[in-house]
C-alpha positions in Angstrom: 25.5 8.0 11.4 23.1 5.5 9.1 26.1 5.1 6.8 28.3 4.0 10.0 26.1 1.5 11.5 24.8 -0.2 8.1 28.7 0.1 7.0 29.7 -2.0 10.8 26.8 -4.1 10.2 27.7 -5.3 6.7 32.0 -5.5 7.8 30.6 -7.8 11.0 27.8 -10.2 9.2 28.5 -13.3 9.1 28.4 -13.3 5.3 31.0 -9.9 5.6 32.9 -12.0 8.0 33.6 -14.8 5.4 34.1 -12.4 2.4 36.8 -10.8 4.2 38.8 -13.3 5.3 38.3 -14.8 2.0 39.4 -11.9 0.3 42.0 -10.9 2.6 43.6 -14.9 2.2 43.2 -14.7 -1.7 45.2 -11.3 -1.5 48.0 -12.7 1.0 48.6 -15.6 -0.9 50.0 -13.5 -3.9 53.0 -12.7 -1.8 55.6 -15.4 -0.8 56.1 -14.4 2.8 52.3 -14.3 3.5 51.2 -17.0 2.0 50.9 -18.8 4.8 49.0 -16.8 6.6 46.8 -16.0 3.2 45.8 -19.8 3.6 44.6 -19.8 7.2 42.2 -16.6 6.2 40.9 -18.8 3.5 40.8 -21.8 5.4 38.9 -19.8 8.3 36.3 -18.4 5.5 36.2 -22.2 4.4 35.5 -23.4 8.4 33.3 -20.7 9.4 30.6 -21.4 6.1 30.9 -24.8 7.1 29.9 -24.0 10.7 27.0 -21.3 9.6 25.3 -24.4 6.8 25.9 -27.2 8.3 25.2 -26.7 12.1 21.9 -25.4 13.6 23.4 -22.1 14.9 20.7 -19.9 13.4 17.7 -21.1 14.9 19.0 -21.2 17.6 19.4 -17.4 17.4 16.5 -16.6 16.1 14.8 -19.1 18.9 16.4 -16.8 21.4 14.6 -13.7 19.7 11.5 -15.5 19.0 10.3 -17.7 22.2 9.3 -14.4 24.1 6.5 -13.9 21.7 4.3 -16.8 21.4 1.5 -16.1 18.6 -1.6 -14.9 18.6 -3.7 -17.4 18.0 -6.7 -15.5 18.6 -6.8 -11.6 20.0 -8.4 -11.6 22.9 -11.0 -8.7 22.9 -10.9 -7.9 26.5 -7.6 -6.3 26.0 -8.9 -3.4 24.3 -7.3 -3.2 21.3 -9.0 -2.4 18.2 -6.3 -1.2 16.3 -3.9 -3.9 14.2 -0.1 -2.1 13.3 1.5 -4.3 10.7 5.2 -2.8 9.9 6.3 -2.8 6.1 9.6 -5.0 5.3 10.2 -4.2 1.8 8.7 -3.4 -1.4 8.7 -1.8 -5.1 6.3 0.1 -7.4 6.1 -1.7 -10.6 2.5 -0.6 -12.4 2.9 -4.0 -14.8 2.8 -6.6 -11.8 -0.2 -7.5 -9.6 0.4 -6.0 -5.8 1.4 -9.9 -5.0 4.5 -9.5 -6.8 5.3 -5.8 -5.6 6.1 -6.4 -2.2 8.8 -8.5 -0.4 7.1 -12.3 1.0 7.9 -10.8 4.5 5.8 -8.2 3.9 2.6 -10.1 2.8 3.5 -12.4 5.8 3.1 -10.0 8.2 -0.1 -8.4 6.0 -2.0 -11.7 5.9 -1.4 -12.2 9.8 -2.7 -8.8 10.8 -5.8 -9.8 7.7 -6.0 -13.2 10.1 -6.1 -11.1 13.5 -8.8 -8.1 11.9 -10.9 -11.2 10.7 -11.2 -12.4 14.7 -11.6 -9.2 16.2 -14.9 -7.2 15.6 -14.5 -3.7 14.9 -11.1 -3.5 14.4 -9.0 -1.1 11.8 -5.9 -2.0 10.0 -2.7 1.1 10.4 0.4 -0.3 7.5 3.5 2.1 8.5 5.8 2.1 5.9 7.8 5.0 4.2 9.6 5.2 0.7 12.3 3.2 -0.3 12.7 3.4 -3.5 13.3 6.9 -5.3 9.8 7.8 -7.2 8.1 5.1 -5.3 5.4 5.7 -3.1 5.1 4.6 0.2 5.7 0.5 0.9 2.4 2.0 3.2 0.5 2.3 -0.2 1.3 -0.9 -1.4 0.1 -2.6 1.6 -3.4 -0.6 1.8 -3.6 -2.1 -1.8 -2.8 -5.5 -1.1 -5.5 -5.5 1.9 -8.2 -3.7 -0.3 -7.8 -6.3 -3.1 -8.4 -8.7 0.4 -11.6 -7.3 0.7 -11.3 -5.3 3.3 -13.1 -1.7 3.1 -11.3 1.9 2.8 -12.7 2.6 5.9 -11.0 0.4 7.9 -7.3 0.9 6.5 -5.1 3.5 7.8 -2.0 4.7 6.2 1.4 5.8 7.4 3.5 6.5 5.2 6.7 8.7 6.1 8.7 6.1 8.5 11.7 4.3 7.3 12.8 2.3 10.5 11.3 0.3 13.2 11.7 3.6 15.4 10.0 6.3 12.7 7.6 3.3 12.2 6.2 3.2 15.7 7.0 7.3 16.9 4.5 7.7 13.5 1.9 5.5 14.7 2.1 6.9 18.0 0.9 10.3 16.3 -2.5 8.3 14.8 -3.2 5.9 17.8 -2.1 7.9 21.1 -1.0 5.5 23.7 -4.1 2.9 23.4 -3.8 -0.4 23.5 -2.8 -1.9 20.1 -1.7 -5.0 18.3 1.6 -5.0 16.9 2.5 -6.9 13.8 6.1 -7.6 13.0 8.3 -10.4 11.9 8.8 -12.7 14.5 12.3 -11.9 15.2 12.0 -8.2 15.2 9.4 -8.2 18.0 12.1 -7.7 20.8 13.3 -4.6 19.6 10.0 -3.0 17.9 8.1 -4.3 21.6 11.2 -2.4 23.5 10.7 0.6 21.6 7.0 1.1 21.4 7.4 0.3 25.5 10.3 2.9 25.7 7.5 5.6 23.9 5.2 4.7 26.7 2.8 2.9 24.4 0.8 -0.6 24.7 1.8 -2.9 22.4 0.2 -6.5 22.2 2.9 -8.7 20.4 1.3 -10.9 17.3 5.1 -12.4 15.5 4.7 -12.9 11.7 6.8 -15.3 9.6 7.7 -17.5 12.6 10.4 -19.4 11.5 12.9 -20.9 14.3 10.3 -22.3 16.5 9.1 -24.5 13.5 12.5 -26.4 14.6 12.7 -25.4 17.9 9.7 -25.0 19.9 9.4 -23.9 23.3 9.5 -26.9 25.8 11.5 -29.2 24.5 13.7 -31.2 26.5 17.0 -31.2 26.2 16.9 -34.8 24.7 14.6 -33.1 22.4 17.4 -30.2 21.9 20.3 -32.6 21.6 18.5 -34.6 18.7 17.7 -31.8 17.0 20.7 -30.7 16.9 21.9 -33.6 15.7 19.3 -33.2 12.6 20.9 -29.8 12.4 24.1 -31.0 11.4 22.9 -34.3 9.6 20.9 -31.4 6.9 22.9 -28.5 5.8 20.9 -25.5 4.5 22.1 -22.1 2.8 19.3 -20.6 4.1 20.7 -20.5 7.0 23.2 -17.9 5.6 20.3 -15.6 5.2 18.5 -16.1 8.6 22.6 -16.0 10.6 22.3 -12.7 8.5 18.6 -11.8 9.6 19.8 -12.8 13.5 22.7 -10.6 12.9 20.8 -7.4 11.6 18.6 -8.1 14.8 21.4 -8.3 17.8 23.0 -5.7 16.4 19.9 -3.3 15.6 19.2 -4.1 19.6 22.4 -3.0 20.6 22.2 0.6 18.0 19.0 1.3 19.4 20.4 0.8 23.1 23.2 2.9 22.6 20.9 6.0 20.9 18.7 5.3 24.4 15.2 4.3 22.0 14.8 0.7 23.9 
């Protein structure tokens, strides 16, 4: 089932979109009664990379996941939370490089937010989910408790999970360790809609603090829509490649929403 939907996902990204038509017009092109149409496929790979670099079409999809979540700027300790959940992205076990260089930049974003949020809130403890990704790795969990020790901050406080792979093993796993008490959820900004919907859907009581905020940098909420229309303009006036790998990120996202919807976890 895994190998379906990451197999789906990768056929229907936008970068899988353009490397299929691309190689499906390279291939028709070899024969003389196809050609034609092996040009428009090429042509279409050709348009649609111009449409995903030079137009603004990824923040504005990632603004759509964002905006529900403003940040945290300060946990409010009236809530009742005590308890900071950061969720691992990615990272690697490599004994000659300092902790810094072992785990993805998402991760450490989303570490030094939840280090941000246990430095404002008074008694709180740190819980890293994150299982193994790697074969003979441990735990991106592991990494993370290192990276946060080497912060300063004592054993005591620092709380491990380490067998979840997913968003949904991340959050049924912390639901073993905290119960159903109020907690602060750290998370890429974009992935908060679906790891909010799922923690909800596990009748837990998530407070949502987005990491690695990217689309409301451009885009933030209440703008006008004279605001909007020049920005959009700016948009198309700076072309960026890394907007392939956010269209991709947005992608992962809508499409993760809809998986989870279908196997009833949001």
């Amino acid at each position: 089932m895994t190998i379906l939907k990451e197999s789906l996902e990768a056929c229907f990204s936008p970068i899988g979109v353009m490397t299929v038509l691309l190689a499906a017009g390279l291939l028709a092109t070899r024969f003389r009664r196809q050609s034609r149409v092996g040009r428009h496929l090429v042509w279409g790979a050709v348009w649609l990379y111009i449409a995903f670099v030079f137009t603004p079409l990824a923040e504005i999809l990632l603004s759509n996941l964002e905006r529900p979540f403003p940040p945290m700027l300060h946990p409010d300790a009236s809530a009742g939370a005590r308890t900071i959940v950061i969720l691992s992205a990615y990272g690697e076990d490599h004994p000659f490089l300092p902790v810094t260089s072992e785990i993805s930049g998402e991760t450490i974003s989303r570490i030094v937010e939840g280090l941000r949020l246990y430095h404002e809130l008074p008694g709180a403890r740190l819980v890293v989910s994150g299982g193994v990704v790697r074969k003979g790795d441990p735990p991106v969990a592991n990494l993370m408790a290192e990276f946060i020790r080497a912060m300063g901050v004592p054993e005591r406080d620092i709380v491990i999970e380490g067998h979840s792979l997913t968003t949904y093993e991340n959050l049924v796993e912390v639901k073993k360790i905290i119960g159903t008490a109020p907690f602060i959820l750290v998370t890429t900004a974009c992935d908060l809609r679906r790891a909010m919907a799922v923690a909800r859907k596990l009748e837990m009581k998530p407070l949502a603090a987005p990491a690695a905020i990217w689309a409301a940098q451009h885009y933030p909420a209440g703008m006008s829509w004279l605001e909007w229309a020049w920005k959009l303009l700016e948009g198309v006036a700076t072309p960026s490649t890394d907007r392939l790998g956010y269209l991709q990120r947005a992608n992962h996202e809508y499409l993760g929403f809809l998986w989870y919807r279908i196997l009833g976890r949001v």
